[in-house]
N, C-alpha and C positions, 0 to 999 in steps of 0.2 A: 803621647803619640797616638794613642786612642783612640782619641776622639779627632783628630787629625783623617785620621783611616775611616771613618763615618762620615766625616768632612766629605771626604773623596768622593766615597761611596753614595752617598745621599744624590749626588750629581746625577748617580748613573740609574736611582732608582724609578722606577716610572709612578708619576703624580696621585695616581685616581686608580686603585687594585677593588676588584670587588669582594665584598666578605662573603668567605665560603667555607667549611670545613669538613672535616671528614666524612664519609656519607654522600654527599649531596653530588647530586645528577649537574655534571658540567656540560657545555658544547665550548673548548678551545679552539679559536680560530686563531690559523698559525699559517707565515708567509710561507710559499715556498718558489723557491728558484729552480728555472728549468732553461739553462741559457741566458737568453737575453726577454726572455716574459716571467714574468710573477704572476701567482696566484692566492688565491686563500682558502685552506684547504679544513676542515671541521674534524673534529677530535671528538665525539660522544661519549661518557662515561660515568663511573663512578669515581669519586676520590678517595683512595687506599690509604695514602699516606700524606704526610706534609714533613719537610724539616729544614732545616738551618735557619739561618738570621741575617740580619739585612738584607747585603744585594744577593746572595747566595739564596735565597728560599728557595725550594723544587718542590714539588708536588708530583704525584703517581695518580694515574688518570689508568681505570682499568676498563675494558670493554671485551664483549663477545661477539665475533664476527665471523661466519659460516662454519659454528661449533669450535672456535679455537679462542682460547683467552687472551687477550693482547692486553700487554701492559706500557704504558709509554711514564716520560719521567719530564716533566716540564722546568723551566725557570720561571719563575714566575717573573722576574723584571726583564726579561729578555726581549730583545726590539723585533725580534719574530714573530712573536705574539701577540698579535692586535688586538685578540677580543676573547672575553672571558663571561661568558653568559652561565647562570645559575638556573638550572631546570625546576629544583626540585630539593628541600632540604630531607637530608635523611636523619634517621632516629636510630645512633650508636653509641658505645658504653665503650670504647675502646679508642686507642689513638693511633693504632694502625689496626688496619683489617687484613691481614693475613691471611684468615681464613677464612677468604672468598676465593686464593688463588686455586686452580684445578678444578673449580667448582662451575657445573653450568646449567644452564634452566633454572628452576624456581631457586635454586640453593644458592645461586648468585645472586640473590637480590637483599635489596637494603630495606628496613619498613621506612616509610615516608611519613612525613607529617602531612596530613590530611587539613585542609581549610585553609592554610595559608598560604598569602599568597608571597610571591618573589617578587621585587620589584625589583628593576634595574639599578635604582638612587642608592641602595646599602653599598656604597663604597666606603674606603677609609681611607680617611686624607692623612699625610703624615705630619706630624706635630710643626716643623715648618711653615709648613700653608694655615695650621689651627692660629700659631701665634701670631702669622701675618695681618689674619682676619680680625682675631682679637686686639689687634693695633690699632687697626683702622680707627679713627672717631666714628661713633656713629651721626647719623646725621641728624641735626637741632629741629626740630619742628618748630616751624614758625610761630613769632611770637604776635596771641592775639590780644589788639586793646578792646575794649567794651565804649566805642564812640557810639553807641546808639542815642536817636535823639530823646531825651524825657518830655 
């Protein structure tokens, strides 16, 4: 029954997540409903935390804004959240950062890995899509004869 329950779940997860971890400088863009208009609204931060498994993963996205520490709690597969951009990896030894909470000005900050860059491309495809690909035949290159004239 299991695997039945991942069956389900896998349906509802979304395709193409970008790899990101603890540390690292996000911008979450996320729908918001106001009536009858939508918009997309940006979340700037640091990532605190990350937990659960499959469709359930959440992440904690912390920021400082006019001296007050705001912490927000994301799903990561959630049809809200359109866009997941990676500012900036940081350089941490911990799997939550706790103590960053109450913390503000320099004491808030993460050290960064310096020279590298981010690209958009580090997504991770889920083993679905990996085996699909790996099914595919690849394609033959054409086969050549040697008719030149002697």
């Amino acid at each position: 029954m299991h695997s039945l329950v991942e069956k389900i779940e896998r349906k509802h997860m979304k395709r193409k997540v970008p790899t990101f971890s603890i540390g690292d400088q996000v911008k979450v863009h996320t729908k918001i409903v106001e009536g009858d208009k939508e918009r997309i609204q940006i979340y700037q931060g640091t990532v605190v935390a990350k937990s659960g498994k499959g469709v359930s993963v959440t992440f904690t996205v912390s920021r400082i804004s006019f001296g007050y520490a705001n912490e927000k709690i994301f799903q990561l597969h959630s049809p809200n959240i359109t866009n997941i951009e990676v500012l900036s990896k940081g350089i941490v030894r911990r799997a939550k950062l706790n103590y960053l909470r109450g913390k503000l000005g320099k004491a808030a900050k993460v050290r960064m890995q310096v020279g590298k860059q981010v690209t958009a491309e580090e997504t991770v495809l889920f083993e679905e899509e990996v085996v699909e690909q790996a099914a595919a035949p690849a394609p033959e290159a054409p086969e050549t004869t040697n008719d030149a004239p002697e």
